[in-house]
mmCIF file of the N, C-alpha and C atoms, coordinates in Angstrom:
data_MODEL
# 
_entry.id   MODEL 
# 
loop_
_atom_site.group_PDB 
_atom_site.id 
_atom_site.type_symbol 
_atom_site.label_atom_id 
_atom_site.label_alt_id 
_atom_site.label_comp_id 
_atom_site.label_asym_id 
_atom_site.label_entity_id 
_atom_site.label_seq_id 
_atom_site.pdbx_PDB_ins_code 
_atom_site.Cartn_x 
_atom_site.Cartn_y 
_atom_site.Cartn_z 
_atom_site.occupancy 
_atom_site.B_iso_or_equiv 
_atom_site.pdbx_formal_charge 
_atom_site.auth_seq_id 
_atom_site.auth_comp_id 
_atom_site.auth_asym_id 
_atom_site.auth_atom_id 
_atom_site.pdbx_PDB_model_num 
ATOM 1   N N  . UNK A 1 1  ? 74.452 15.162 150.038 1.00 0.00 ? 1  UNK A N  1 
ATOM 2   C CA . UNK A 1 1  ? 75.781 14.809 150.493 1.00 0.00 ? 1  UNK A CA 1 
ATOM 3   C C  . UNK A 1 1  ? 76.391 16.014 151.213 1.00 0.00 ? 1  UNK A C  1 
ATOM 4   N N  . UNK A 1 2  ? 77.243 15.941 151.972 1.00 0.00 ? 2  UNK A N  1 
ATOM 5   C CA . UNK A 1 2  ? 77.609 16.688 153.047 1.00 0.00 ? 2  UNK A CA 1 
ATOM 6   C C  . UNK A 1 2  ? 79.100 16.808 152.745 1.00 0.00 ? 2  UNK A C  1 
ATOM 7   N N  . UNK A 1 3  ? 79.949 18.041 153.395 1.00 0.00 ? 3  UNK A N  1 
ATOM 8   C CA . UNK A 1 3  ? 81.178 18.603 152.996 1.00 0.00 ? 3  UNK A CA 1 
ATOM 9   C C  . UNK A 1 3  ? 81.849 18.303 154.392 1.00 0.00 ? 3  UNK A C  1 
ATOM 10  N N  . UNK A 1 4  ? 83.333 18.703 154.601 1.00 0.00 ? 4  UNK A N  1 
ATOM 11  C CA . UNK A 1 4  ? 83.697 18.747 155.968 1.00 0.00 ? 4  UNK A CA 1 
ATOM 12  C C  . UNK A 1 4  ? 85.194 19.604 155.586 1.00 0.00 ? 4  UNK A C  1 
ATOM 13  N N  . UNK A 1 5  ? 85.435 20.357 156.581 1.00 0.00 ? 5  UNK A N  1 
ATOM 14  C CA . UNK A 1 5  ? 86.325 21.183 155.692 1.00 0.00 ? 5  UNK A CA 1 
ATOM 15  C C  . UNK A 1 5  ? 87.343 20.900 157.460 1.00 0.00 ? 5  UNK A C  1 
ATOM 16  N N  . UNK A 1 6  ? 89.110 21.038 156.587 1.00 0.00 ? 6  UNK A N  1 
ATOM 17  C CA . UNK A 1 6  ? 90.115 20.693 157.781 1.00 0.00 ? 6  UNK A CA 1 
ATOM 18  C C  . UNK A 1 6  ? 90.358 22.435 158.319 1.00 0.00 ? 6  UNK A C  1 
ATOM 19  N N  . UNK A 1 7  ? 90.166 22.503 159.532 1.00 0.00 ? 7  UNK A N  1 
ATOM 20  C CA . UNK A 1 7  ? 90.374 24.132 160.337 1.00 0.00 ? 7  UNK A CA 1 
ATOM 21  C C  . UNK A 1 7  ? 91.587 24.461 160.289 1.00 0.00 ? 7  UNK A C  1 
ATOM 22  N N  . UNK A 1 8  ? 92.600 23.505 159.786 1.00 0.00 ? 8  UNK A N  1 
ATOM 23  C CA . UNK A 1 8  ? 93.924 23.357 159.712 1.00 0.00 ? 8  UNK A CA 1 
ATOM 24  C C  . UNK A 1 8  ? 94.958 24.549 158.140 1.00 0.00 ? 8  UNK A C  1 
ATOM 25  N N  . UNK A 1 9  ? 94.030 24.089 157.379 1.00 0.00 ? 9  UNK A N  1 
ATOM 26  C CA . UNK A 1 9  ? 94.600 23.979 155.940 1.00 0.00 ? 9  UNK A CA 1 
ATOM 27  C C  . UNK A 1 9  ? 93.165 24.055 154.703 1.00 0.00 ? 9  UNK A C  1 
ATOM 28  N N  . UNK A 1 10 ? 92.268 24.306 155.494 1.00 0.00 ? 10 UNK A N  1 
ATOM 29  C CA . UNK A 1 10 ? 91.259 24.275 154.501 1.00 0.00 ? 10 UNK A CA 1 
ATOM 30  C C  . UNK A 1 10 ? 90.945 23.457 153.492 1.00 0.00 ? 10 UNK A C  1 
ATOM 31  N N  . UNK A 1 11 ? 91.508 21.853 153.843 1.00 0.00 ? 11 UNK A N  1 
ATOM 32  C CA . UNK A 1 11 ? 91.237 20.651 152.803 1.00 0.00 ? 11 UNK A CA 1 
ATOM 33  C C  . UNK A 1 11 ? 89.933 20.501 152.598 1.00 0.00 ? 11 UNK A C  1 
ATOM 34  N N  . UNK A 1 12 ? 88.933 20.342 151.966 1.00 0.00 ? 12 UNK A N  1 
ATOM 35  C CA . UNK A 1 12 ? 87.752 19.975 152.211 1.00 0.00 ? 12 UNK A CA 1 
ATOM 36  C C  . UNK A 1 12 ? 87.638 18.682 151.521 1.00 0.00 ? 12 UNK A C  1 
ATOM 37  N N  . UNK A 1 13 ? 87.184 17.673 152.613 1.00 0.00 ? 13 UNK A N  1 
ATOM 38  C CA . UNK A 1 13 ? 86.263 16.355 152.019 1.00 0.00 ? 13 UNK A CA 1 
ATOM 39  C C  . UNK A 1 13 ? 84.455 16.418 151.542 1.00 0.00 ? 13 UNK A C  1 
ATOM 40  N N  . UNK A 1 14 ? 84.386 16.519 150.743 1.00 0.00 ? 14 UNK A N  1 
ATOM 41  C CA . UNK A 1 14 ? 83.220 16.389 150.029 1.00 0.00 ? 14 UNK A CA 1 
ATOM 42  C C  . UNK A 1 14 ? 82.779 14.658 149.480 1.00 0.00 ? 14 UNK A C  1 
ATOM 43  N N  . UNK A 1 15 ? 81.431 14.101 150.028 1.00 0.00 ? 15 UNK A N  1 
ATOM 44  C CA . UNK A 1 15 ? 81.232 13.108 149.990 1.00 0.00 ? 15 UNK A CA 1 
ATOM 45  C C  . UNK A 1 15 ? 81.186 12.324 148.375 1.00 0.00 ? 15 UNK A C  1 
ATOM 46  N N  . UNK A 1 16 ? 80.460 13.768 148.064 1.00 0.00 ? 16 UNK A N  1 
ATOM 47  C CA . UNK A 1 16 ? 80.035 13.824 146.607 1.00 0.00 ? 16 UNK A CA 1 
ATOM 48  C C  . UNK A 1 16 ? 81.324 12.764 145.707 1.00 0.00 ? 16 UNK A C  1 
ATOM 49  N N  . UNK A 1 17 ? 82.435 13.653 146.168 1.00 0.00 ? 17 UNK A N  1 
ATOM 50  C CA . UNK A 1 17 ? 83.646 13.219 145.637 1.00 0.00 ? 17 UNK A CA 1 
ATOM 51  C C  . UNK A 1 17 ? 84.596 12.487 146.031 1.00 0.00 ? 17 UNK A C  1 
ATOM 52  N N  . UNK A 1 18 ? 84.405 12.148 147.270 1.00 0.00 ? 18 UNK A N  1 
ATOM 53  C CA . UNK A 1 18 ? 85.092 11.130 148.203 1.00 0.00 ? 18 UNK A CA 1 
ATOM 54  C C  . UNK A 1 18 ? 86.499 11.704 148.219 1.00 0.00 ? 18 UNK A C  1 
ATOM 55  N N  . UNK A 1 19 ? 87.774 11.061 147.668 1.00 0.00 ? 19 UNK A N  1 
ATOM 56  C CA . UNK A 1 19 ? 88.887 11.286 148.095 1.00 0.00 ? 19 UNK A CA 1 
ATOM 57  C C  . UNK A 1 19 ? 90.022 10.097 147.831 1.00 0.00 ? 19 UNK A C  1 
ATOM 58  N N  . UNK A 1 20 ? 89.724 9.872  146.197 1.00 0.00 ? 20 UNK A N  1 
ATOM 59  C CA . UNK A 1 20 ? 90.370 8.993  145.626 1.00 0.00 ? 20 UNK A CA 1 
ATOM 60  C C  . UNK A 1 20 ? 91.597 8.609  145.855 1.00 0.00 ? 20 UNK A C  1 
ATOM 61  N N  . UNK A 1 21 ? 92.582 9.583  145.891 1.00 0.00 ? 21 UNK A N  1 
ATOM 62  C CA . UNK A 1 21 ? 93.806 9.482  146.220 1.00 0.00 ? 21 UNK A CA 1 
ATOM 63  C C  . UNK A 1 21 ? 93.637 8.508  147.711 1.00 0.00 ? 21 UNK A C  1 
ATOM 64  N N  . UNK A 1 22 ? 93.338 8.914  148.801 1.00 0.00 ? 22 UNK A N  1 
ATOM 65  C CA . UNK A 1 22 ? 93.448 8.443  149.814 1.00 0.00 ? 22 UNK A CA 1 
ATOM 66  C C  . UNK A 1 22 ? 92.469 7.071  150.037 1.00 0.00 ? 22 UNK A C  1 
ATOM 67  N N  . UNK A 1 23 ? 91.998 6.475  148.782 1.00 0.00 ? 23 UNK A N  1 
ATOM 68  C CA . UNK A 1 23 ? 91.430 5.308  148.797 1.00 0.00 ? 23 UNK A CA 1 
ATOM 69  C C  . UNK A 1 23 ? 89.390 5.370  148.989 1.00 0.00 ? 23 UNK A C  1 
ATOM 70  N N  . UNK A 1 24 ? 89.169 6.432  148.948 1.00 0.00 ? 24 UNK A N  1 
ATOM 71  C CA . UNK A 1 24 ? 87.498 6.879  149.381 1.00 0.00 ? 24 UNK A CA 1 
ATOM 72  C C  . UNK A 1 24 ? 86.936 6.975  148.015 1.00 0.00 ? 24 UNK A C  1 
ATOM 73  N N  . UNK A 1 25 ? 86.327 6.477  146.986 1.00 0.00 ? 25 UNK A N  1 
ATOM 74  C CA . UNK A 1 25 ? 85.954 6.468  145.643 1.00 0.00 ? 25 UNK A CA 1 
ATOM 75  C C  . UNK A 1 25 ? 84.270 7.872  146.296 1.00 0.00 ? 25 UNK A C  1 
ATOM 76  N N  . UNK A 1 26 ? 84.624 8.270  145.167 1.00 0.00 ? 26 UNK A N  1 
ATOM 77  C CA . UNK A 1 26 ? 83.039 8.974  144.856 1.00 0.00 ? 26 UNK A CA 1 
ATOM 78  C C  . UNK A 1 26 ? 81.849 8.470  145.307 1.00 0.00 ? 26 UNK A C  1 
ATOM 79  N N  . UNK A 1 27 ? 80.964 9.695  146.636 1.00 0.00 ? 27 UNK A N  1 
ATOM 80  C CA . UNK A 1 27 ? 80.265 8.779  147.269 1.00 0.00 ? 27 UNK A CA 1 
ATOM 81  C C  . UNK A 1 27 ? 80.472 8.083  148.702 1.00 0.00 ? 27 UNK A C  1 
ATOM 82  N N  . UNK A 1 28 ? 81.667 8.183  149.420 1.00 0.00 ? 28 UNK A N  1 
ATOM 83  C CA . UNK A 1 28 ? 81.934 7.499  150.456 1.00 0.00 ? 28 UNK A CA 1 
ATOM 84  C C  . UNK A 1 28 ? 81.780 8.449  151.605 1.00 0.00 ? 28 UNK A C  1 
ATOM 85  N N  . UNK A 1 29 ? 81.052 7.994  152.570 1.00 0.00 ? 29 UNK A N  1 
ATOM 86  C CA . UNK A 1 29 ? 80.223 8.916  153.454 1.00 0.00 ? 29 UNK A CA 1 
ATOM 87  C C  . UNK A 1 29 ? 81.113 9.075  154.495 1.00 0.00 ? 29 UNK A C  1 
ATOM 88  N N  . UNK A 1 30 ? 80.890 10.299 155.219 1.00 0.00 ? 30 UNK A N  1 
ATOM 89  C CA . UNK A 1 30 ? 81.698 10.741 156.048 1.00 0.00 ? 30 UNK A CA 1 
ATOM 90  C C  . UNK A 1 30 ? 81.912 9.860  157.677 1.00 0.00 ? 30 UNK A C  1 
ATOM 91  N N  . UNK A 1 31 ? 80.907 8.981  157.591 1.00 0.00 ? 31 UNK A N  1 
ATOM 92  C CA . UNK A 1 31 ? 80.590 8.029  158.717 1.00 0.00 ? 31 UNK A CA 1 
ATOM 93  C C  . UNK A 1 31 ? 81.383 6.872  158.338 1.00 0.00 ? 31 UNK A C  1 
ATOM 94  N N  . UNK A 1 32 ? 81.635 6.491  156.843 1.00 0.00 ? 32 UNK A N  1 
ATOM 95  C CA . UNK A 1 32 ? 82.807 5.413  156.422 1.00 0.00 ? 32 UNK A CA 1 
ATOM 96  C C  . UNK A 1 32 ? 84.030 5.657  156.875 1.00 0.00 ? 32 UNK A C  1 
ATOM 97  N N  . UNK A 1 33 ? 84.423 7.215  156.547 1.00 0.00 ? 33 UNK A N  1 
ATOM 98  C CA . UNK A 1 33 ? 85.921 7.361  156.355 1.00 0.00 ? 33 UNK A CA 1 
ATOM 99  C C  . UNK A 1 33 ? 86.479 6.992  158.346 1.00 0.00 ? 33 UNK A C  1 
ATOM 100 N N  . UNK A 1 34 ? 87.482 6.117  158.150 1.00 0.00 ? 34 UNK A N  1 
ATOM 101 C CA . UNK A 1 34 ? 88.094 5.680  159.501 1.00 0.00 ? 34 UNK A CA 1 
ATOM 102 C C  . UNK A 1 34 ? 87.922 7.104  160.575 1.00 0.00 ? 34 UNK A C  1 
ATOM 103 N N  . UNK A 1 35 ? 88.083 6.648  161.660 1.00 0.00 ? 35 UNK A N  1 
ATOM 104 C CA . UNK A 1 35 ? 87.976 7.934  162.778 1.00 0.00 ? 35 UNK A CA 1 
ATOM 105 C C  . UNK A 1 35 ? 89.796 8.229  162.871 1.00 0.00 ? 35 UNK A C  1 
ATOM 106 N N  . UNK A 1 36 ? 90.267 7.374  162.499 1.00 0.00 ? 36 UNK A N  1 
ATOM 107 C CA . UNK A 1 36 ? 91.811 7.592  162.528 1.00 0.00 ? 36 UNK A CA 1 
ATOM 108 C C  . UNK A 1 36 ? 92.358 8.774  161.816 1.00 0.00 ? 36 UNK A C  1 
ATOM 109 N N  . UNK A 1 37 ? 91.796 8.499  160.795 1.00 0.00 ? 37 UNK A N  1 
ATOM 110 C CA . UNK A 1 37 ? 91.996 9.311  159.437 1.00 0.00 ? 37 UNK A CA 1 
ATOM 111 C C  . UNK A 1 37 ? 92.624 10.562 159.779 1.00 0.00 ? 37 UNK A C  1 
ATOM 112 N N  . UNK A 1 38 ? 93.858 10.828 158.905 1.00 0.00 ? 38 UNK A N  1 
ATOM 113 C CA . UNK A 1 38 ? 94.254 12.431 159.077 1.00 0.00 ? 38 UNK A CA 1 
ATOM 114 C C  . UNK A 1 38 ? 94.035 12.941 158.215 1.00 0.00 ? 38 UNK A C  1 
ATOM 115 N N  . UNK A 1 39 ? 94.135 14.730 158.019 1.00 0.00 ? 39 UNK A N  1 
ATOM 116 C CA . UNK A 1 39 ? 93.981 15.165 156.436 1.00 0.00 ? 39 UNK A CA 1 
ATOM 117 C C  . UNK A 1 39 ? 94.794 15.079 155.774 1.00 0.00 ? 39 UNK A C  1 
ATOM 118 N N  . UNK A 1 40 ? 94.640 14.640 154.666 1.00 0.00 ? 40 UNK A N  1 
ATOM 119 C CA . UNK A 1 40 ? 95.462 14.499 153.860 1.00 0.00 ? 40 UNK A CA 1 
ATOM 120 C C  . UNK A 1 40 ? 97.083 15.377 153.247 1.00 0.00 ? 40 UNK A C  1 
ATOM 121 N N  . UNK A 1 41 ? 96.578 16.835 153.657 1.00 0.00 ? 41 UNK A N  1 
ATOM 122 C CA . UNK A 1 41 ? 96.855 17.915 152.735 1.00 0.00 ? 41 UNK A CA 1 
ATOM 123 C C  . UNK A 1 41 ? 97.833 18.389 154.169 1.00 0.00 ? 41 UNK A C  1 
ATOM 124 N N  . UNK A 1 42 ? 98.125 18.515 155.522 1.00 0.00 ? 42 UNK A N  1 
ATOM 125 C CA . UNK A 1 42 ? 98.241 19.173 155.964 1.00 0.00 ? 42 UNK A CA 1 
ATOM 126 C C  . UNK A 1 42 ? 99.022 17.944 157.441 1.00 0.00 ? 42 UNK A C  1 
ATOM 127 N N  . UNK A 1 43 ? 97.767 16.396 157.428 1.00 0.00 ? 43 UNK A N  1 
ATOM 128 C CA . UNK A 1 43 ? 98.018 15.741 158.203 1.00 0.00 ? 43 UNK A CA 1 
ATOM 129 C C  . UNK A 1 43 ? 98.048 15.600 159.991 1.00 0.00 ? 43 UNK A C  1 
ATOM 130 N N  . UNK A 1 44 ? 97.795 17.022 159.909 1.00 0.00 ? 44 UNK A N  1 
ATOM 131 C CA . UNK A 1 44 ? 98.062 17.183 161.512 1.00 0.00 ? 44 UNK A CA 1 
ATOM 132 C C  . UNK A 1 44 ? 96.281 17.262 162.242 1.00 0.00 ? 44 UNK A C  1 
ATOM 133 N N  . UNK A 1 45 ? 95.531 17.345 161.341 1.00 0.00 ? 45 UNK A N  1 
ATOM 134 C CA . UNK A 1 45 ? 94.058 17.201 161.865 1.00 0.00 ? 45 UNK A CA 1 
ATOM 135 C C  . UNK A 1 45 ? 93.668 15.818 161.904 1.00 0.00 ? 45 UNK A C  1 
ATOM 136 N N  . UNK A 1 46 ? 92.925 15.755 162.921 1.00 0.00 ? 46 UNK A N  1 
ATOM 137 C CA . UNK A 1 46 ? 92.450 14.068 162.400 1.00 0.00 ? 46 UNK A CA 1 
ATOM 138 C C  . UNK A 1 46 ? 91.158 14.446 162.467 1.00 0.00 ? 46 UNK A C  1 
ATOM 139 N N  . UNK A 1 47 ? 90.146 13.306 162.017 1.00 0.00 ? 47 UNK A N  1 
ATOM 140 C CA . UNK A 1 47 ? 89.039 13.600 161.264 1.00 0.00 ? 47 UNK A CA 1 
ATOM 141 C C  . UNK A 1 47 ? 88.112 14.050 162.313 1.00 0.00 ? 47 UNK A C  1 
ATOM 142 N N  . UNK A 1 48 ? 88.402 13.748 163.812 1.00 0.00 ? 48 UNK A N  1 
ATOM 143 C CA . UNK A 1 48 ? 86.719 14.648 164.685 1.00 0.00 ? 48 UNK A CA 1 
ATOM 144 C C  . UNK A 1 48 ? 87.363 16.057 164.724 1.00 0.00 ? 48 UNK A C  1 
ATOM 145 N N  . UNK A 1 49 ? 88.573 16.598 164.204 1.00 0.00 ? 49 UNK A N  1 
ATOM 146 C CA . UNK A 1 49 ? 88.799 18.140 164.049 1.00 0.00 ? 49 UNK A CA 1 
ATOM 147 C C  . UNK A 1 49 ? 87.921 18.919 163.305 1.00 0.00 ? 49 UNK A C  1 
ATOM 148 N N  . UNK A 1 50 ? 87.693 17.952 161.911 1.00 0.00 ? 50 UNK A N  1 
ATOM 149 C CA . UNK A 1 50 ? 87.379 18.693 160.850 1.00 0.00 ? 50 UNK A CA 1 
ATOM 150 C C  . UNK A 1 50 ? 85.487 19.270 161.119 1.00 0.00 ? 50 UNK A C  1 
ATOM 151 N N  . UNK A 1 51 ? 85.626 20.100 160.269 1.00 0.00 ? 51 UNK A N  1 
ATOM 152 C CA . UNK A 1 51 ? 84.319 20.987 160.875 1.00 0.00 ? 51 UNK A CA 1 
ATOM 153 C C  . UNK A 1 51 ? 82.532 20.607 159.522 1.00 0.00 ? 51 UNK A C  1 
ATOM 154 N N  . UNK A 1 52 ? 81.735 20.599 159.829 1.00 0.00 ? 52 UNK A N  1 
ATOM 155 C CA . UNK A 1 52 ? 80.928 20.373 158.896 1.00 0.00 ? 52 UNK A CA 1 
ATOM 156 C C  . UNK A 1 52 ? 80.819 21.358 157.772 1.00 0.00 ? 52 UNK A C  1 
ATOM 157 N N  . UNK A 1 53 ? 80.429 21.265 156.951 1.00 0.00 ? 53 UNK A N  1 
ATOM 158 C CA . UNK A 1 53 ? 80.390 22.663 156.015 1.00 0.00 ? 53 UNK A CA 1 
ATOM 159 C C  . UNK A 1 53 ? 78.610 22.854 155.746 1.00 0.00 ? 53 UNK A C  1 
ATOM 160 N N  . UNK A 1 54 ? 77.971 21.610 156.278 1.00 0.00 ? 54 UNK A N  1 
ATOM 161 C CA . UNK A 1 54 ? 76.839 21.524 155.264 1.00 0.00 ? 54 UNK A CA 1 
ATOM 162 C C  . UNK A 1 54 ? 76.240 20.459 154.356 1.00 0.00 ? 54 UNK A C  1 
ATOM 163 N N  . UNK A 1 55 ? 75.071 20.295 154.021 1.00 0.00 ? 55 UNK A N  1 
ATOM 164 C CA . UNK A 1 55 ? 74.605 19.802 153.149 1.00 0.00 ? 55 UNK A CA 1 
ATOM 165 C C  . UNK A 1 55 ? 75.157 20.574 151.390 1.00 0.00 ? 55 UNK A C  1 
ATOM 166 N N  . UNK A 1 56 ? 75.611 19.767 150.308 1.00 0.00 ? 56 UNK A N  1 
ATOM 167 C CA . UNK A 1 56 ? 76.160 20.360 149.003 1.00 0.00 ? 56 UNK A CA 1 
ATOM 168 C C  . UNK A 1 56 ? 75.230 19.530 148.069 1.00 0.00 ? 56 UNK A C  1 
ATOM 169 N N  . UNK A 1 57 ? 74.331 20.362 147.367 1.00 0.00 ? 57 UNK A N  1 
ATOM 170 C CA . UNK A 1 57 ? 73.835 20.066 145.976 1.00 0.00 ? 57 UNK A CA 1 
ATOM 171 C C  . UNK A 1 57 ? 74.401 19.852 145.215 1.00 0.00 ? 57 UNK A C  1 
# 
């Protein structure tokens, strides 16, 4: 599973963990989450901002 971190505010979405609050249960891949999508934490990034971090064990 793969990370994606906001260049904004340093939110990181981790797939592993999805992003419950914002409706993404544990597990929800970064190709699911809408292209609309802003970050959560900060809002002003939208999701082709955010940067890869990587593959996470």
């Amino acid at each position: 599973m793969s990370a994606f971190k906001c260049p904004g505010c340093d939110y990181v979405y981790d797939e592993a963990k999805g992003a419950p609050r914002e409706g993404f249960p544990a597990g929800t891949k970064w190709d699911d989450v809408p292209d609309d999508w802003c970050c959560p934490d900060c809002a002003v990034r939208e999701k082709i901002d955010f940067d890869e971090m990587g593959v996470k064990k």
